[in-house]
N, C-alpha and C positions, 0 to 999 in steps of 0.2 A: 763209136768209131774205135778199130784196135787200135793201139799204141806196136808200131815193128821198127826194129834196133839193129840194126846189124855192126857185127864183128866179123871181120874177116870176111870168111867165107859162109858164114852162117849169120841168123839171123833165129831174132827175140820174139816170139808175140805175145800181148796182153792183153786180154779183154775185158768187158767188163762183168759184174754178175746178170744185167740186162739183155746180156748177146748170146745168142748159140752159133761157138765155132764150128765149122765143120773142115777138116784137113783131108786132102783126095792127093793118094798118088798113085800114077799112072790108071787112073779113073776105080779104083777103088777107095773106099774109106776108110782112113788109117787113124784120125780123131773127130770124136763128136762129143759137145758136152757145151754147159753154160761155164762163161767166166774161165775158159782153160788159160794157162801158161805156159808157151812149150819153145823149146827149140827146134828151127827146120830151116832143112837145105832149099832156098827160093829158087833153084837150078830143075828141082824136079819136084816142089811141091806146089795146088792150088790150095787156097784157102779160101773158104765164105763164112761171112758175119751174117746171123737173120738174127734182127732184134725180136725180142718176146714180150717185150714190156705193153701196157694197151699203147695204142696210138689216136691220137684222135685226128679227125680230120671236118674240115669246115664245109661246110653243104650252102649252097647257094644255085638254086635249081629257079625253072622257069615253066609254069604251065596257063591252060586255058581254063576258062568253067563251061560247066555247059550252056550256059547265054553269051560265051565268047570275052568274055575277061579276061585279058591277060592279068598274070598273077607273080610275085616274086614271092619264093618261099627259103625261107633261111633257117638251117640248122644243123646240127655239132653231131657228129657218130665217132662209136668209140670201140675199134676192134685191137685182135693182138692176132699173134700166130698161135696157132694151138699143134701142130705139127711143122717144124721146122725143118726137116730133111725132105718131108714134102713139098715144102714152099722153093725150099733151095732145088728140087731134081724141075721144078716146073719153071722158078725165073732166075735169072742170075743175081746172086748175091757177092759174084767174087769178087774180093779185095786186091787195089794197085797194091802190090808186097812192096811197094817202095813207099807209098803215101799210109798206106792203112785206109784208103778212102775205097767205096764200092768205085768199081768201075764200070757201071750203068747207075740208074735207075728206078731200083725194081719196085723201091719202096712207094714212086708216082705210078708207078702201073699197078699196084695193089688199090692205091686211090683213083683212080683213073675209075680201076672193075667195079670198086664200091661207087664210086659217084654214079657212073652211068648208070647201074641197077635201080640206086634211088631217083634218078631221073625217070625214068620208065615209071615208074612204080607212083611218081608224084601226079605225074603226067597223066595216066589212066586213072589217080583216084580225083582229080582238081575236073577233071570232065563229067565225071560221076553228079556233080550238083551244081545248081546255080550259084552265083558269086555271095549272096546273103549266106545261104547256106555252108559254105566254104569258109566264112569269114566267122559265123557262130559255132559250127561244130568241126570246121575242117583239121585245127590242129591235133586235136585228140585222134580224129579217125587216119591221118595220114602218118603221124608217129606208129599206131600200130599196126598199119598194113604195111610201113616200113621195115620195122622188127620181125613182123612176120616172116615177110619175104626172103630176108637177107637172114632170118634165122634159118628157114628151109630151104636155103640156094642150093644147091648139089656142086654150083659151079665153087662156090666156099669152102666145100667139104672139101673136094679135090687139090686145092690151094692149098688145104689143114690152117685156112683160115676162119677163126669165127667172132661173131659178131658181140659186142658188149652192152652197149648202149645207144641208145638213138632218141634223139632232142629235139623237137621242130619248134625255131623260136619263136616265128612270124611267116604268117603269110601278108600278102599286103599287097591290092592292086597297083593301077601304074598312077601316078603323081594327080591326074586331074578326078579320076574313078574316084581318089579319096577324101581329094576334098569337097568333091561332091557330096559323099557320105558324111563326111563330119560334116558339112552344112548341113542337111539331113538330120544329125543325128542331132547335131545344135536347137536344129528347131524342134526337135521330137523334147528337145533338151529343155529349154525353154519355154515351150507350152506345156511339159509337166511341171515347171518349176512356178509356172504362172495357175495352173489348175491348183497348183499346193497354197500357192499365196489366196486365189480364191476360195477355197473350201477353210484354210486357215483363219479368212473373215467373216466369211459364213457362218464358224463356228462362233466367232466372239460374236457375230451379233446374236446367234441362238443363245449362246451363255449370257449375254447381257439380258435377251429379250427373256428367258428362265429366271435372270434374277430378277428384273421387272415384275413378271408375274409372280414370284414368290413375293416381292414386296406386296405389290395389290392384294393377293391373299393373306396376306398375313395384316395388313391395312382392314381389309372387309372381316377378317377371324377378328382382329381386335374390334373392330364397329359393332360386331356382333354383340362379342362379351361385354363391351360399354352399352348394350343394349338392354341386355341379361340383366346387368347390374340396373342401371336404374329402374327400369320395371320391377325390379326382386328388393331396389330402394324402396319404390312406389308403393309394392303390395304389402312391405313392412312399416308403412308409413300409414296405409288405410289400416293393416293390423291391430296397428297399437293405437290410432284414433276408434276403432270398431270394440277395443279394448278396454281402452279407458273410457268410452260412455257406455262400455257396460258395466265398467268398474262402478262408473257412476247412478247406471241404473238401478244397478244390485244396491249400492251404499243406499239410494232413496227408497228402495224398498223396505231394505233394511232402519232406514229412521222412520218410516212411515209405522211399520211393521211396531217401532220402538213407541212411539207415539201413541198405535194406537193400542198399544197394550197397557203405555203408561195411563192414557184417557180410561181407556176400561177398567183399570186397575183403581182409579181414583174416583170414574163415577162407582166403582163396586164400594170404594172408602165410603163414598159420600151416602151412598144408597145405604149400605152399612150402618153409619151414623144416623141419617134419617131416621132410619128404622129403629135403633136406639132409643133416641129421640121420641122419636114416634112412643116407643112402648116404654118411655120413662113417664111421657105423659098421660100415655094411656093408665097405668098405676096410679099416677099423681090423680085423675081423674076418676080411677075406681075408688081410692082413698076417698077422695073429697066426696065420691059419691055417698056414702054411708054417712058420714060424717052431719051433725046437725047445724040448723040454719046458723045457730049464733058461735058455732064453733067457726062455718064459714067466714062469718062475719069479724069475726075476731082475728081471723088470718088472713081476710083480706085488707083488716083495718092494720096490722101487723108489714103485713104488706106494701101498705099502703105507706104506714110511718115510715118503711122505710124509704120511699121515694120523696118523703117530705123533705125541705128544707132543716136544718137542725134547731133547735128550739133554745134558745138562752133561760126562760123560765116559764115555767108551767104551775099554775094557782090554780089548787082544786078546791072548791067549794064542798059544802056540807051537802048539797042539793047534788051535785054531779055524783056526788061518790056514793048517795042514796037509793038515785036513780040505778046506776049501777049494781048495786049489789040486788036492788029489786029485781032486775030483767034474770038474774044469775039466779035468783030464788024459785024464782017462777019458771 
């Protein structure tokens, strides 16, 4: 809003850097500019204020789907002026010179043109799909067939309005459509949330019934190995029995072996000596053989003496020792 002051006969205006003045006398243009400061005679001049700052305005629009749902769609657009001597030649911007206040409007009739366009424009895209459909992908697709529109209006161009931004916050059926849905979706809700809890235990009993079996496996691999092992005890137990009576076979052979080498070795002594023996006699016997009778005789008597008893005295006669030396003569 300008700020106007007057003195006298004349009169102050100030605006802001947000506004574009336009000053008309007698239907010509005598100032135009943002944020001017001028003196002028209120007797013969009009003045208009067009703000150029964005503007935003609140959208709250009402359409159908095509299976007949009514639908509340909510959302924020954000335009500015982009030509202000043409907004001003088309609606009134002029200022009371006594308040600084517009005196119409115009700024609800620029929102008026935008709201009804995006009505229109809600209206034919909300019919376009069924209510699921509207309610999964409708805000995306009617933001940009919004923007579109209102970027390519001609009736915009004309105005030297254009558009900045465009929001669509919410669509949303009428009050019972939704709770309908949220019950819906509750149960959609709750039966995955019940599918999660079942497969959840599903899982722990497959992981319990996995470790199960890894125990039993590993129970039966152990039964094995304790199997292994005493049979590989057993066959090292027949081993060393199969071992040690050969140990013991071999040692009897080996004393046998000792035995009967010492027996052969001792009858070979004995045989040995025998024959000695034998051929000590056999001499003794070749000797004695040449040898005469009373030589015999005298070595056997000789012999003989000495197996006798010992004699304390012995008396020799004249006759014995006669006898004697006759046999020795003869």
């Amino acid at each position: 809003m300008a700020e106007i002051r007057s003195l006298l006969l004349w009169s102050h205006l100030r605006s802001e850097a947000s506004r574009h003045v336009l000053q008309y006398r007698r239907g010509e243009t005598v100032r135009s500019g943002r944020g001017l400061a001028f003196w002028f005679a209120p007797w013969s001049s009009s003045i208009a204020e067009v703000p150029i700052d964005d503007q935003e305005l609140t959208l709250l629009m009402r359409g159908r789907s095509a299976d007949f749902q009514e639908l509340t769609v909510q959302g924020v657009l954000q335009w500015r002026v982009r030509d202000p001597e043409a907004l001003a030649s088309r609606l009134d911007f002029t200022l009371d010179l006594s308040t600084g206040r517009h005196a119409a409007q115009p700024l609800e009739q620029v929102a008026n043109l935008l709201t009804e366009k995006a009505q229109q424009i809600t209206g034919d895209t909300l019919a376009e799909a069924s209510l699921a459909e509207v309610l999964e992908h409708g805000v995306g697709r009617l933001r940009a067939r919004i923007h579109k529109a209102l970027a390519e209006s001609g009736a915009l161009a004309i105005l030297g309005v254009e558009l900045v931004s465009v929001a669509v916050r919410s669509i949303r059926p009428i009050a019972e459509v939704e709770r309908a849905l949220q019950v819906t979706t509750r149960e959609r809700i709750q039966q995955d949330a019940d599918k999660a809890t079942f497969e959840r235990r599903a899982l722990a009993v497959e992981r319990e019934r996995a470790i199960a079996e890894n125990e039993l496996q590993n129970k039966i691999e152990l039964a094995k190995r304790t199997e292994t092992l005493i049979a590989q005890e057993a066959k090292n137990a027949r081993r060393r029995v199969t071992e040690h009576a050969e140990n013991e076979r071999l040692q009897a052979l080996a004393a046998a072996e000792r035995k009967r080498v010492e027996t052969e070795a001792e009858a070979e002594a004995i045989r040995a000596l025998e024959e000695a023996r034998n051929a000590t006699e056999e001499a003794n016997v070749a000797i004695y053989r040449d040898l005469a009778p009373e030589v015999l005789l005298g070595l056997a008597a000789r012999e003989m003496a000495g197996q006798l008893p010992s004699i304390g005295q012995l008396t020799v006669t004249p006759d014995l020792v006669s006898r004697a030396l006759a046999r020795l003569d003869g």
